[in-house]
C-alpha angles and dihedrals in degrees: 000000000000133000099261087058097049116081117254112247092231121030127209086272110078111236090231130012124202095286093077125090126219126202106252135208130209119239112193128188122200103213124206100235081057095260121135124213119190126180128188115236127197112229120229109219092172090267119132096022132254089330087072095048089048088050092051097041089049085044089053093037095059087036093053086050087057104044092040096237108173134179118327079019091072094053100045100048094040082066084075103049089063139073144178112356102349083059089057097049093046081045089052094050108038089042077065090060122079133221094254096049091045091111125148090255090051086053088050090056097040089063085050084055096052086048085058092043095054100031103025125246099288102048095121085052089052106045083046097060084044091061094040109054084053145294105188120210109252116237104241089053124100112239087233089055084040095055099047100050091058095041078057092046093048089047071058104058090042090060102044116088120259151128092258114095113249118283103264118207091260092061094036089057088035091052083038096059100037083054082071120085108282084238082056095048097043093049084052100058080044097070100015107049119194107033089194094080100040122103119233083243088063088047091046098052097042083048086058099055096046090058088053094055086041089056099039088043086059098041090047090056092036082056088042095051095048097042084057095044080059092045092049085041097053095045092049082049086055097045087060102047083053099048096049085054092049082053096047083049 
């Protein structure tokens, strides 16, 4: 089976958006000055799929800066951030690791590893061939929203372990543009000529506009439709009125 035929392990809609909340732990560092530095976690329990982990691995990542968490200290405070299953995997892989190998780059992979525990070993294969034969952009949704979620989708596919080389900014912009309606694209290249040396943020504010023109287009023939249901309303009114006179004459 290749890996156009295999589902991606995330979809153009997010599994969870900012209104839900996630159960948190606590991670506290003693310094040796006598400060204290705590930071909230989310924890991963395996729902909503490889995003949350993202979410908690870039939350831990940031926390562990801050707190100045180092080597064996990884280990030992990530098996915090995660529950049920998803414990028991990370458990699996980091009672492999030894004391001595327990260094801030081996904690980096064997996060890599729990990504491939929970997603397989060609995730990254298989989301990339998701985003190239074609997401196309819904209508209700702003091109700037638009834009943002596949360039996060794509930060994504560049993390998850796989065979495909990594997204370059090229492809990203490339897989970006061929997600717009193909009346949209081909406007663009109209007026704008040579796509390879534009800037997302070029693509993002014609796009725009274009969105704009599409949704007064619509309003003005919405307008226009009901202006001549009225019209149509007020002569058959009329028609009426002069039908029941002709009767009275």
């Amino acid at each position: 089976m290749s890996h156009r035929d295999e589902l991606p392990c995330i979809t153009y809609k997010k599994s969870f958006d900012q209104t839900v909340k996630f159960r948190e732990v606590k991670l506290t560092r003693d310094f040796d000055n006598g400060t204290r530095k705590s930071r909230y976690i989310p924890v991963f329990t395996g729902e909503y799929g490889i995003e949350a982990l993202l979410m908690v691995v870039t939350s831990f990542t940031k926390a562990a800066s801050v707190l100045v968490f180092e080597n064996a200290e990884l280990f030992d405070n990530f098996d915090q951030c995660v529950s049920g299953v998803a414990e028991t995997m990370w458990a699996n892989i980091a009672n492999n690791i030894t004391a001595a190998e327990r260094t801030t780059a081996r904690f980096d992979s064997a996060v890599t590893e729990l990504y491939t525990a929970i997603i397989g070993a060609n995730a990254r294969d298989a989301l990339i061939a998701y985003l190239e034969r074609g997401v196309l952009k819904p209508l209700e949704v702003m091109p700037n929203e638009h834009i943002a979620r596949m360039q996060e989708m794509v930060r994504i596919a560049n993390i998850l372990p796989g065979t495909e080389p990594m997204i370059t900014a090229q492809q990203e912009k490339n897989i970006i543009f061929a997600s717009f309606p193909r009346s949209w694209r081909s406007d663009y290249r109209r007026a704008k000529g040579d796509l390879a040396t534009d800037s997302l943020g070029e693509i993002t504010h014609y796009m725009t506009i274009l969105k704009g023109l599409e949704t007064t287009t619509k309003q003005t023939n919405k307008k226009r439709k009901h202006e001549d249901e009225g019209s149509d309303e007020s002569r058959n009114r009329g028609r009426g009125r002069e039908q029941r006179r002709g009767k009275r004459g």
